[in-house]
C-alpha positions as CSV (number, residue, x, y, z in Angstrom):
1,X,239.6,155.7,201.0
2,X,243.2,154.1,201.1
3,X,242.4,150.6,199.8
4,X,243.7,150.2,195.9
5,X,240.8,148.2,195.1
6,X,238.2,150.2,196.5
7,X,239.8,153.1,194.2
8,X,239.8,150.8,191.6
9,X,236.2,149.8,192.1
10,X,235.2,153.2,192.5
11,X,237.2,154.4,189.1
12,X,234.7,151.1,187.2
13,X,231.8,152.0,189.3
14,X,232.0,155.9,188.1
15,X,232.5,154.8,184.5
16,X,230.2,152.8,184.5
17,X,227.4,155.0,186.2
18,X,228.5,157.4,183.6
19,X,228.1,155.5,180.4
20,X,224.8,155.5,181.1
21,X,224.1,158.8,181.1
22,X,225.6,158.9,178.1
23,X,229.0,160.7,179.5
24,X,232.0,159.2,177.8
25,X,234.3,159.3,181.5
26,X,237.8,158.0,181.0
27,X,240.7,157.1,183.1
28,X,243.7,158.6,182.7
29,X,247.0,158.4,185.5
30,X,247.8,155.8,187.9
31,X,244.5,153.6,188.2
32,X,244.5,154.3,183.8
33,X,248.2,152.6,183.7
34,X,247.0,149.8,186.3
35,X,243.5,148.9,184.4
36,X,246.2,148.5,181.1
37,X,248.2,146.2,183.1
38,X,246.5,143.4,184.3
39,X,248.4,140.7,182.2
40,X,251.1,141.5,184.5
41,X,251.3,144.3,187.0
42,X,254.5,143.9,188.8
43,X,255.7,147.5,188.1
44,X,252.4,149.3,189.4
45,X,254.1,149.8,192.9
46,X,252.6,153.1,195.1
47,X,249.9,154.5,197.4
48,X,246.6,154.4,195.7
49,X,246.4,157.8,193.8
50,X,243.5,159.2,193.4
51,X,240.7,159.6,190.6
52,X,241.8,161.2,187.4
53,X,239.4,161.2,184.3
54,X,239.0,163.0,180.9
55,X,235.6,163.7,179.0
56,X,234.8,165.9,175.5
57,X,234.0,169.3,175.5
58,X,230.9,168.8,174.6
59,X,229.2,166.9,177.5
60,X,231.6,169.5,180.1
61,X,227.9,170.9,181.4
62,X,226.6,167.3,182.5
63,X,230.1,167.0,184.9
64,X,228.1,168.6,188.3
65,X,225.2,167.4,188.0
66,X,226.3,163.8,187.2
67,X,228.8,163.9,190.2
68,X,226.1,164.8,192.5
69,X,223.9,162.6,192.2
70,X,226.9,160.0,192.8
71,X,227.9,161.9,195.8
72,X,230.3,164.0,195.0
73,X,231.1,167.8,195.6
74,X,232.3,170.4,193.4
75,X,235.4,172.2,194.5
76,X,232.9,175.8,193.5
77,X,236.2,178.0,193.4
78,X,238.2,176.3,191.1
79,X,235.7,175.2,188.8
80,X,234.3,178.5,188.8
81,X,238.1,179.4,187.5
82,X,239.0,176.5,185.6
83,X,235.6,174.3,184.4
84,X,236.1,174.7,181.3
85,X,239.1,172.5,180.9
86,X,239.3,171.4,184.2
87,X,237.3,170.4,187.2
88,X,237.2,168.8,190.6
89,X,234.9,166.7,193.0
90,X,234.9,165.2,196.2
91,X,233.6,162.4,197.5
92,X,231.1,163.5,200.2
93,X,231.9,159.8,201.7
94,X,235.6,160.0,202.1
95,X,236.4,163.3,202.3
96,X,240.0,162.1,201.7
97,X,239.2,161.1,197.7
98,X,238.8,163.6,195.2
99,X,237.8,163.6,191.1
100,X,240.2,165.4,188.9
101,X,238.6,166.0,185.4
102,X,240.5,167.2,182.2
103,X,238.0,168.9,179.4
104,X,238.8,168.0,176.3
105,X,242.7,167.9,176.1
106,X,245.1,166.6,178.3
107,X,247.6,169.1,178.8
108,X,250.6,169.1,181.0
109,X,254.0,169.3,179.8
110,X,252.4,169.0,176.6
111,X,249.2,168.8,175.0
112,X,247.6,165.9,174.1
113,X,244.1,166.4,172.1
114,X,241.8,163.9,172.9
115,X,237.9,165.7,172.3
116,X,237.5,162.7,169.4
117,X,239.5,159.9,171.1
118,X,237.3,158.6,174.1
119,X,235.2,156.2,172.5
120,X,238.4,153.9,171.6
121,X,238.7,152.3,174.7
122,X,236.0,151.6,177.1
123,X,237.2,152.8,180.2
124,X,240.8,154.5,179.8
125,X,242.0,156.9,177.0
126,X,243.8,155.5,174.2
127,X,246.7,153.3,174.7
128,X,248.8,155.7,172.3
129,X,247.7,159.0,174.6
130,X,248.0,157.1,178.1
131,X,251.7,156.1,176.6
132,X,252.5,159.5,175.9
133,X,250.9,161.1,179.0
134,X,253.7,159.7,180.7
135,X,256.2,160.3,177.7
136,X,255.2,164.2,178.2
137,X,256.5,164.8,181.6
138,X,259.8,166.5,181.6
139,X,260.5,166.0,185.0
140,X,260.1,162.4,184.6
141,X,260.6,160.1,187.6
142,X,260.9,156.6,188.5
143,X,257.0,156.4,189.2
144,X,256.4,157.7,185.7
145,X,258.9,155.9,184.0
146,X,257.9,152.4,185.3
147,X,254.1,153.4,184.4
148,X,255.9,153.4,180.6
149,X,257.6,149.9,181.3
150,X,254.6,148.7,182.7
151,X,252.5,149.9,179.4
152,X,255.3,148.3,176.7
153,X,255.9,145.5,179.1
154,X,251.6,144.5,178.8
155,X,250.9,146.1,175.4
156,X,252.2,145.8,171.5
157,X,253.1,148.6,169.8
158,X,251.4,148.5,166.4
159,X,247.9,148.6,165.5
160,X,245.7,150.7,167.9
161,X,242.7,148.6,166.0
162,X,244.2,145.2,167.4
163,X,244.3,146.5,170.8
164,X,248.1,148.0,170.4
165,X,249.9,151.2,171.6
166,X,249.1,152.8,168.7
167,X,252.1,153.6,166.7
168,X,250.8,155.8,163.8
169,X,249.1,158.0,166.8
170,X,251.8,158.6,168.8
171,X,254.0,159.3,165.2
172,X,250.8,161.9,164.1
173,X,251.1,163.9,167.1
174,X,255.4,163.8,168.0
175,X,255.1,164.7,164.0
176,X,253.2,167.6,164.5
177,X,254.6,168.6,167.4
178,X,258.2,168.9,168.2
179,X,258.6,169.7,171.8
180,X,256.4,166.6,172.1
181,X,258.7,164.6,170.4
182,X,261.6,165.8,172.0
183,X,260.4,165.3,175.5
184,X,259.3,161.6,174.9
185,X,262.5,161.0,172.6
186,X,264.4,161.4,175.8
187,X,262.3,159.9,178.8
188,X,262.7,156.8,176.3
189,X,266.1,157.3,176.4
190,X,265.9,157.0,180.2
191,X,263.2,154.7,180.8
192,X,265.7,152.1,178.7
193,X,268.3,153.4,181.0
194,X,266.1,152.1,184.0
195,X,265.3,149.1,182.2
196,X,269.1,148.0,183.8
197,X,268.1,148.3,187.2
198,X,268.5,144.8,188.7
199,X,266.2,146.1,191.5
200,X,263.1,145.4,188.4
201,X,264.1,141.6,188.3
202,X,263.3,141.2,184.4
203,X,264.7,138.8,183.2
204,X,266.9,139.1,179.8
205,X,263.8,138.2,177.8
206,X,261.4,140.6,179.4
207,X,263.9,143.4,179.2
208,X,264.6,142.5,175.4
209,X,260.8,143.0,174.9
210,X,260.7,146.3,176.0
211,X,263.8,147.8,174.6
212,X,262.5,146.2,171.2
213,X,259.1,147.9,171.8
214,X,261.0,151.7,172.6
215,X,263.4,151.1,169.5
216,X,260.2,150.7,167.5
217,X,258.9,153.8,168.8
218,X,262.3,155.3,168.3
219,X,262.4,154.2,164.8
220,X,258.9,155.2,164.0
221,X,260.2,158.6,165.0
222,X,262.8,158.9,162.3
223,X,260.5,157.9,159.8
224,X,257.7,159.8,160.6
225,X,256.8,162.8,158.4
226,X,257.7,166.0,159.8
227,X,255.8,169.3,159.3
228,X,257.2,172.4,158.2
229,X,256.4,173.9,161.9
230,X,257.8,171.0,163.3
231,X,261.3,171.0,161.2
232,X,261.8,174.9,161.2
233,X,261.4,174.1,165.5
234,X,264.0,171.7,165.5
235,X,266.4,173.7,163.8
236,X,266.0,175.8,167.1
237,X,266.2,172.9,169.3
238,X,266.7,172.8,173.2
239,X,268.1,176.9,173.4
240,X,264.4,177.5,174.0
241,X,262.1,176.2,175.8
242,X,259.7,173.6,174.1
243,X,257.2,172.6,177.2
244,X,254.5,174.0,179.2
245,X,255.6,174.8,182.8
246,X,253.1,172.5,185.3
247,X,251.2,174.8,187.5
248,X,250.2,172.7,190.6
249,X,247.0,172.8,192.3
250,X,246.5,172.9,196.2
251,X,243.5,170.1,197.4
C-alpha cells in the first residue's frame, strides 16, 4: 500500500470498524499528525508511514481477534514477547502494511500515560499527548519537528475542552516529570530554531503564530507546579541521563 490516502482511509476504516466493537483504537504518529492538520497541511511532507495506534489496557485481549477478522495477521513472536504493551499486525492484503499497537502508555523516550485518555478525541490521542509524543524524542529530526510546527501551526494552545493543545495536560505531566520536561523544553528550543528556515515559506505572520504558541508553552512551564521528585531531579540535571533509550524493532 503506498498511496497516502489509501493509508489514510485504511487508518478511518480501522477506527471505525473498531468503535463498533467497542475497542477505543486511536492514531498516534504520522497519519495522527496529518488527521490534526487538515486546516492546513503544508508541513506533512514524507512517504506514507505506516499504521500506528494506541488502546487501554483493558480491552488488550480483544486486539487479535478484532484484527483478524479485518484481515490482518499477528506478528505470533513478538506479541508472544511484547503483547502486553505492544503488538503487531499485518495486513494479509498488502503484505507491505503493518499495525503497530501501544497498550496503554505510550512510551518512547518518555512515557506518556494515556489508559484514561482515548475517549477525548475520536480518532487520534489527545492533542496535548500527540504534541508531546513528538516533544519526547531526543533525537529529534526535521520530520518530527515539522510534525510539532504542523500541530501549533493548525491547533490553539489552551483549553483541551475547546478543541486546543491542551496546556494544563502537557504542564501536569512535564510537572511531574522532569526528563519529560527537559526533553520537550529543548526540541522547542529547536523547532523555533527551524521555524527560520526560508525553505518553510511562512510568512512573518505564520511564523509569529507559532513562536507565540511555543512561548506559551514555554511560559506555562515556568509556572507550572513542580513536585518534590521533579525539583530534587533538576538539581541533578543533564550529568545523568533523564530518557529511555529507544530499542528498535526489525519488521
Amino acid at each position: 500500500m503506498d498511496s497516502l490516502t489509501e493509508l489514510v482511509n485504511e487508518m478511518h476504516h480501522l477506527i471505525d470498524a473498531a468503535n463498533k466493537s467497542q475497542i477505543h483504537l486511536r492514531a498516534f504518529g504520522g497519519l495522527a499528525i496529518l488527521a490534526q492538520s487538515q486546516k492546513d497541511p503544508r508541513f506533512f511532507k514524507r512517504d506514507a508511514p505506516d499504521l500506528d495506534f494506541l488502546i487501554p489496557k483493558n480491552e488488550r485481549q480483544k486486539l487479535e481477534p478484532f484484527f483478524h477478522e479485518m484481515g490482518y495477521s499477528p506478528d505470533r513472536q513478538f506479541n508472544l514477547l511484547n503483547g502486553m504493551r505492544r503488538q503487531i499486525y499485518y495486513s494479509d492484503r498488502t503484505h507491505d502494511l503493518h499495525v503497530d499497537i501501544l497498550v496503554g502508555d505510550f512510551e518512547m523516550c518518555h512515557k506518556l500515560p494515556l489508559d484514561n485518555r482515548l475517549e477525548v478525541d475520536p480518532v487520534t490521542i489527545p492533542l496535548a499527548e500527540l504534541l508531546l509524543s513528538k516533544a519526547q524524542v531526543v533525537q529529534l529530526n526535521r520530520k518530527d519537528a515539522l510534525d510539532i510546527i504542523s500541530l501549533l501551526f493548525n491547533h490553539e494552545v489552551g483549553e483541551e475542552k475547546d478543541g486546543r493543545i491542551g496546556l494544563d495536560r502537557i504542564t501536569q505531566l512535564c510537572g511531574q516529570d522532569w526528563g519529560l520536561y527537559k526533553t520537550t523544553s529543548i526540541n522547542l528550543g529547536r523547532v523555533e530554531e527551524l521555524l527560520a528556515d526560508k525553505e518553510l515559506n511562512l510568512t512573518p505572520e505564520e511564523r509569529g503564530l507559532v513562536v507565540d504558541r511555543i512561548r506559551r508553552i514555554q511560559k506555562a512551564f515556568a509556572d507550572m507546579p513542580k513536585s518534590v521528585a521533579w525539583q530534587m531531579r533538576d538539581k541533578v540535571g543533564t550529568r545523568v541521563r533523564w530518557y529511555l533509550e529507544v530499542e528498535e524493532v526489525d519488521q
